[in-house]
C-alpha positions in Angstrom: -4.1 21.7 14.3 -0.1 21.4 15.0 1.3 18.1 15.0 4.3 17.4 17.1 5.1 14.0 15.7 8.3 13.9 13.8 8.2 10.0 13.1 5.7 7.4 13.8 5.8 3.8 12.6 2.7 0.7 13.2 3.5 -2.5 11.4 1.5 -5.2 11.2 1.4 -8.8 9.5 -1.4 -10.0 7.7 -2.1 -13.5 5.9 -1.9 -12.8 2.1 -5.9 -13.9 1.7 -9.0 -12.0 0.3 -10.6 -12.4 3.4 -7.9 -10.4 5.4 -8.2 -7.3 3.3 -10.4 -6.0 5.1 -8.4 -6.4 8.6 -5.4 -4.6 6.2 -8.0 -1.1 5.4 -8.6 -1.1 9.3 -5.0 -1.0 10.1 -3.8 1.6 8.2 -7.4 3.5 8.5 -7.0 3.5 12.6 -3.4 4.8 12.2 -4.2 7.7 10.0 -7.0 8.3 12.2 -4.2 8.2 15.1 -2.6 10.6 13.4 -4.8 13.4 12.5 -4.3 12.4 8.9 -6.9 14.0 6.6 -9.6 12.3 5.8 -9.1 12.7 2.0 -5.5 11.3 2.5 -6.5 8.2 4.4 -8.9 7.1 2.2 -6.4 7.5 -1.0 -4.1 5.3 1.4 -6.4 2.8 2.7 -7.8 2.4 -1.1 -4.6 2.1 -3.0 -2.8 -0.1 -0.2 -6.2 -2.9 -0.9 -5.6 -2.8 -4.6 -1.9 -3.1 -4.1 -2.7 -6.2 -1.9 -5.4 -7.3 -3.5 -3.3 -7.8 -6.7 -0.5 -9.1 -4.3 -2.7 -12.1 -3.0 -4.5 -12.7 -6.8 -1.6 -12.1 -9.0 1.7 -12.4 -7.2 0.7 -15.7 -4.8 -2.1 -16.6 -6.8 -3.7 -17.8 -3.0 -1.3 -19.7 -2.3 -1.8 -20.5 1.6 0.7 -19.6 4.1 2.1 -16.2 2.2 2.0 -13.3 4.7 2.1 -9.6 3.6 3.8 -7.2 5.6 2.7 -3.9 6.6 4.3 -0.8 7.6 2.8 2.9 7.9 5.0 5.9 8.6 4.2 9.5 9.5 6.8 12.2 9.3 4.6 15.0 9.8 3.9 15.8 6.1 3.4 12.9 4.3 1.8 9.2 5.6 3.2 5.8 3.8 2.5 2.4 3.6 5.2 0.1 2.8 4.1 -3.1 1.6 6.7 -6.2 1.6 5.7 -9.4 -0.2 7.5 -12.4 -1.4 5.7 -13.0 -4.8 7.2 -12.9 -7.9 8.4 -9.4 -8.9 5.6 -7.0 -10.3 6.3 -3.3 -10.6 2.9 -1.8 -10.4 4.7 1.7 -11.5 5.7 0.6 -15.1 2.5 -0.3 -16.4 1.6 1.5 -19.0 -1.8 3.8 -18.2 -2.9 3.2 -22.0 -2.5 -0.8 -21.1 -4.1 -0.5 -17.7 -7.2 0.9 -19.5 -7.5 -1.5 -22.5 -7.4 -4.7 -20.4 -10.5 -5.9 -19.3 -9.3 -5.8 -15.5 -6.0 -3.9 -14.0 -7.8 -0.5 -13.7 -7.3 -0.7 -9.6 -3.8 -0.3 -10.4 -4.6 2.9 -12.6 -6.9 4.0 -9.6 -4.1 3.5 -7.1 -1.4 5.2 -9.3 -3.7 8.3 -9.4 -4.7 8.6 -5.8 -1.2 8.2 -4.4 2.5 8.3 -4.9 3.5 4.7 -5.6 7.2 3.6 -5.5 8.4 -0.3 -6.1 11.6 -1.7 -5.1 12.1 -5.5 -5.9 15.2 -7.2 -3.7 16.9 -9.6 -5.2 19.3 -12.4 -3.5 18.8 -14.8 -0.8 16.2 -13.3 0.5 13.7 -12.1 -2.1 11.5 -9.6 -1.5 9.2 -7.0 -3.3 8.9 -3.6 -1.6 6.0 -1.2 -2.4 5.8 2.3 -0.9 2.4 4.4 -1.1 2.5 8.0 0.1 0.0 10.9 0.3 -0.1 14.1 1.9 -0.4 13.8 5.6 0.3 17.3 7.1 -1.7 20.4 7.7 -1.4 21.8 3.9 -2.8 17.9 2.6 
């Protein structure tokens, strides 16, 4: 199948609780299913994007009510992102050590999500603090 899209953004913002997790999988599962992504890459998205956010909500904002947590998904043809913004405290979910993942009793999402996608964490300091996490996968015809 050719795809003639050479960028393609949805955004979408969601209130940092458990219970709007599941809206969050059905966001980014309807885009990728928008854009042809294969079905093996979508569900590597939509998987590491909930542990991502479900570590966001737990850990960052320990449900605090009133946080939000932002979504973005891009397509560029070959590969299919999610950014994630949050205003939490800083957590790189990159840096953890595997061997640490695996010991503790919980934290093995992360090690799930770090496996099944391409994670990249940039935390923005100053007046405006914000924590940005990018997932990517394979999107295009060779995924």
């Amino acid at each position: 199948m050719s795809r003639t899209h050479t960028h393609v953004m949805a955004e979408g913002e969601f209130p940092a609780r458990l219970d709007a997790l599941s809206d969050m999988r059905r966001f980014v599962e309807i885009q990728c299913h928008a854009w042809g992504i294969p079905q093996s890459s979508s569900w590597a998205l939509v998987l590491a994007c909930d542990e991502i956010c479900s570590n966001i909500i737990r850990h960052g904002y320990r449900h605090r009510e009133g946080e939000t947590i932002h979504l973005a998904i891009t397509f560029d043809g070959r590969t299919c992102s999610v950014i994630i913004r949050d205003t939490a405290p800083p957590f790189n979910p990159v840096r953890v050590p595997r061997a640490e993942l695996l010991r503790a009793p919980s934290g093995h999402g992360l090690d799930i999500a770090n496996r099944l996608a391409q994670l990249d964490y940039h935390p923005k300091r100053g007046r405006r603090r914000e924590n940005i996490t990018r997932i990517s996968v394979p999107g295009g015809e060779e995924a």
